[in-house]
C-alpha positions as CSV (number, residue, x, y, z in Angstrom):
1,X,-25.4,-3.4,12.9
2,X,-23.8,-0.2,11.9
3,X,-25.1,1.8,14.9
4,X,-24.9,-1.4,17.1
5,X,-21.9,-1.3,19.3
6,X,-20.5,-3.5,22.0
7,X,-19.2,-3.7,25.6
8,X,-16.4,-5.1,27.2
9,X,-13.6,-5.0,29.7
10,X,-10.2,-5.0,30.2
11,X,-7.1,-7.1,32.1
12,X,-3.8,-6.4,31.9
13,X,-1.9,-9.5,32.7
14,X,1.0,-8.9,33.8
15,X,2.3,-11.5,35.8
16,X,5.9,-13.4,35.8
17,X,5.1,-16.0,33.2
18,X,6.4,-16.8,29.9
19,X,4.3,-14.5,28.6
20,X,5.4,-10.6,27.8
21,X,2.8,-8.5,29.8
22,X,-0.6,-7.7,27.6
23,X,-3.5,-6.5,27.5
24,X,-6.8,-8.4,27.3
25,X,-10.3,-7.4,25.9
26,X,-12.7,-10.1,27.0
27,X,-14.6,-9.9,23.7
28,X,-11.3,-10.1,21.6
29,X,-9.9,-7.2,20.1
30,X,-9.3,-10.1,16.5
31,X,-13.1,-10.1,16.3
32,X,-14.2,-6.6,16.5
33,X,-11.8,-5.7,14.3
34,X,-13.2,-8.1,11.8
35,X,-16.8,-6.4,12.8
36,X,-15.5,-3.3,11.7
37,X,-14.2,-4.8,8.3
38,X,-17.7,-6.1,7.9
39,X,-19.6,-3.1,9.0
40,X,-17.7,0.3,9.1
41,X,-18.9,2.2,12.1
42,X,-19.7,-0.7,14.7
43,X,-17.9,0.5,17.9
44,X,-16.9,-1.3,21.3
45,X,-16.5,0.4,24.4
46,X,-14.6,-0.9,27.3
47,X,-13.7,-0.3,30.9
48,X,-10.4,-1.2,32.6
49,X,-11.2,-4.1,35.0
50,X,-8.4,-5.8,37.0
51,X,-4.4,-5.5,36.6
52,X,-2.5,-8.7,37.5
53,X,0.7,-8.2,38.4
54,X,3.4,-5.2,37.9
55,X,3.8,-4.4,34.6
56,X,7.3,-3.1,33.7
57,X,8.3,0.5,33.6
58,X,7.4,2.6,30.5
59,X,4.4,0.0,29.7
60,X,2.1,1.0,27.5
61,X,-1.1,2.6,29.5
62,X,-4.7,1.5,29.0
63,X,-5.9,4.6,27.0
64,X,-2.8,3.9,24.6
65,X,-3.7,0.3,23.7
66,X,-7.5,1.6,23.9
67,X,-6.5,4.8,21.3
68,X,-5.0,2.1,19.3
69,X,-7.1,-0.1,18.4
70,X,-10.1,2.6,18.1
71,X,-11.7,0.9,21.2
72,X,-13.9,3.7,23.4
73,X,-12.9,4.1,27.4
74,X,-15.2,3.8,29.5
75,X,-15.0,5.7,32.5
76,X,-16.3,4.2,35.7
77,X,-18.3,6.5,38.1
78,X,-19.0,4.7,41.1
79,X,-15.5,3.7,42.0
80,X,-15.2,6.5,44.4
């Protein structure tokens, strides 16, 4: 599992709900962390996907929250 790795995307809900605005990994950033507490070097990649709603100003950007919890970008190249 050590070289295994895993893919995922990425909302930011943002919407005008109770909630504060957040960012989502669809695979759960709780469980790969645990991954990485069982196997040291298992890695999860993940794209930005969809952005609902405005989030406020001086919000944390994707490649922040990514850089934080040690999650790899992914870069889409057919989005032209």
């Amino acid at each position: 599992m050590s070289f295994s790795g895993g893919c995922s995307e990425t909302t930011l809900h943002a919407e005008r709900t109770d909630n504060p605005p957040h960012y989502r990994v669809w695979s759960g950033v709780d469980t790969w962390e645990i991954y990485r507490w069982l196997c040291p070097g298992a890695e999860l990649a993940a794209r930005f996907y969809e952005k609902k709603g405005q989030p406020p100003a001086g919000f944390e950007i994707s490649d922040q929250f990514y850089a934080r919890h040690q999650i790899i970008p992914l870069v889409p190249v057919n989005d032209f």
